[in-house]
Structures are given as structure tokens and as C-alpha cells.
C-alpha positions as CSV (number, residue, x, y, z in Angstrom):
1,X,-15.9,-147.4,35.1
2,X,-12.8,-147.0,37.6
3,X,-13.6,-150.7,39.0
4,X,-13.6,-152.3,36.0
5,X,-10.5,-154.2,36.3
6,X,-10.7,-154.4,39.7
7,X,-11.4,-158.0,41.2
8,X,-11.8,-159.3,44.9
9,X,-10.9,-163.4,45.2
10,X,-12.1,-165.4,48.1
11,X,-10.2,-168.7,47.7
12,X,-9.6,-172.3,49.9
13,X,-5.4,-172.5,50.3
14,X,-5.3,-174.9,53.2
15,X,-2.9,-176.8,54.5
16,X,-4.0,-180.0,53.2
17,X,-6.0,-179.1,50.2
18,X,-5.2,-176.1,47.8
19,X,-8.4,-175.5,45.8
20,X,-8.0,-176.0,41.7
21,X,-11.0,-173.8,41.0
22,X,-9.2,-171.0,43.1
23,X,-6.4,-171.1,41.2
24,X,-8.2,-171.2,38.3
25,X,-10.3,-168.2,39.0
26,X,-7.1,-166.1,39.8
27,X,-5.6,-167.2,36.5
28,X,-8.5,-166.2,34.5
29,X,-8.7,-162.8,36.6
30,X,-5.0,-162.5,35.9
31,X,-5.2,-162.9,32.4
32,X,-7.7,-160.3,32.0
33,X,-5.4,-158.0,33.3
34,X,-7.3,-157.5,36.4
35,X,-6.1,-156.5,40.0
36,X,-6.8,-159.3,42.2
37,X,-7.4,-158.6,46.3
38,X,-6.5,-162.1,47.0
39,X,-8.3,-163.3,50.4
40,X,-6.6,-166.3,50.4
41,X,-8.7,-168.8,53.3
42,X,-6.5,-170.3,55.2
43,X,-8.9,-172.7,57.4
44,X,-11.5,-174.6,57.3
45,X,-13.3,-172.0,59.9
46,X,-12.1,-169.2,57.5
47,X,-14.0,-171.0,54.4
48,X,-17.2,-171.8,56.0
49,X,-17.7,-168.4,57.8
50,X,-17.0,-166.5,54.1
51,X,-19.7,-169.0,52.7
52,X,-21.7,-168.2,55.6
53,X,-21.6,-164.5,54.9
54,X,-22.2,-164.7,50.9
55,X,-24.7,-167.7,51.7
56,X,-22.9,-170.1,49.5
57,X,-22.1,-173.8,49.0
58,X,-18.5,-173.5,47.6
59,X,-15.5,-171.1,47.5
60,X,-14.3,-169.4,45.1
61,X,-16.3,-166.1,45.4
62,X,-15.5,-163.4,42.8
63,X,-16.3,-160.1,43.1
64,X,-15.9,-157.6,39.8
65,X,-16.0,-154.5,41.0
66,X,-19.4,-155.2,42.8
67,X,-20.8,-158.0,40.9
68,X,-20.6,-161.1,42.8
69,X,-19.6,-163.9,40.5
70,X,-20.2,-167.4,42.3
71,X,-17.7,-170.0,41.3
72,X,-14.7,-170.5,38.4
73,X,-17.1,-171.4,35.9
74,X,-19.4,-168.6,36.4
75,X,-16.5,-166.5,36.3
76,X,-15.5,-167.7,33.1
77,X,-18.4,-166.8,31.3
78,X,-18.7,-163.3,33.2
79,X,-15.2,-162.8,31.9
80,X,-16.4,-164.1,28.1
81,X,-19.6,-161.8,27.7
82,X,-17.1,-158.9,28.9
């Protein structure tokens, strides 16, 4: 599959608050060897109109190819049954 390591990151780097399961999701992705489109959200406007879109509570959203994978921990057992 040509998407197979091939990862799009929505993640919270604000100001104020840089999100830990943001950066934790990007160094699982990493470690996988996957290429990360980083869409780093850089307000609070930003965040909620990307969970408005996906119709989610929390950032991070993961895409895999075109899997949508909600959240670090979900990630991490997307990435384990890989």
C-alpha cells in the first residue's frame, strides 16, 4: 500500500499549553518510521474548529493513510496490531 507509512497529525502547540499526547503521538508515528504531515494548532480557534470538522472531544487526530485514529492511545494500539 503506497500510504502505508504515511501519517497526517493534528496536534494542540499553543502558546501556553503544548499538548503531551501530541507529542506523544508524533513520537510513536516517528518511531514507526512514518512520515508525519504535522498540522501543528496553533490556537485555541484552530483546535476547536479541527474538532469541529472530525466531530471530536480532544486533539490529537491521526490519520494513517485514511484511517482516522482518535487520540495517542488509540494510536498506540493501531500502531501494535500493525
Amino acid at each position: 500500500m503506497a500510504d502505508e507509512k504515511q501519517a497526517t497529525l493534528y496536534r494542540m502547540e499553543l502558546p501556553d499549553h503544548v499538548c503531551p499526547l501530541g507529542l506523544r503521538a508524533r513520537d510513536l508515528l516517528l518511531e514507526r518510521g512514518y512520515r508525519i504531515d504535522d498540522r501543528v494548532l496553533r490556537t485555541r480557534d484552530a483546535v476547536e474548529a479541527v474538532k469541529d470538522e472530525f466531530g471530536v472531544a480532544t486533539i490529537p487526530v491521526i490519520f494513517l493513510g485514511d484511517e482516522r485514529v482518535d487520540g495517542a492511545d488509540a494510536l498506540e494500539h493501531a500502531l501494535a496490531t500493525r
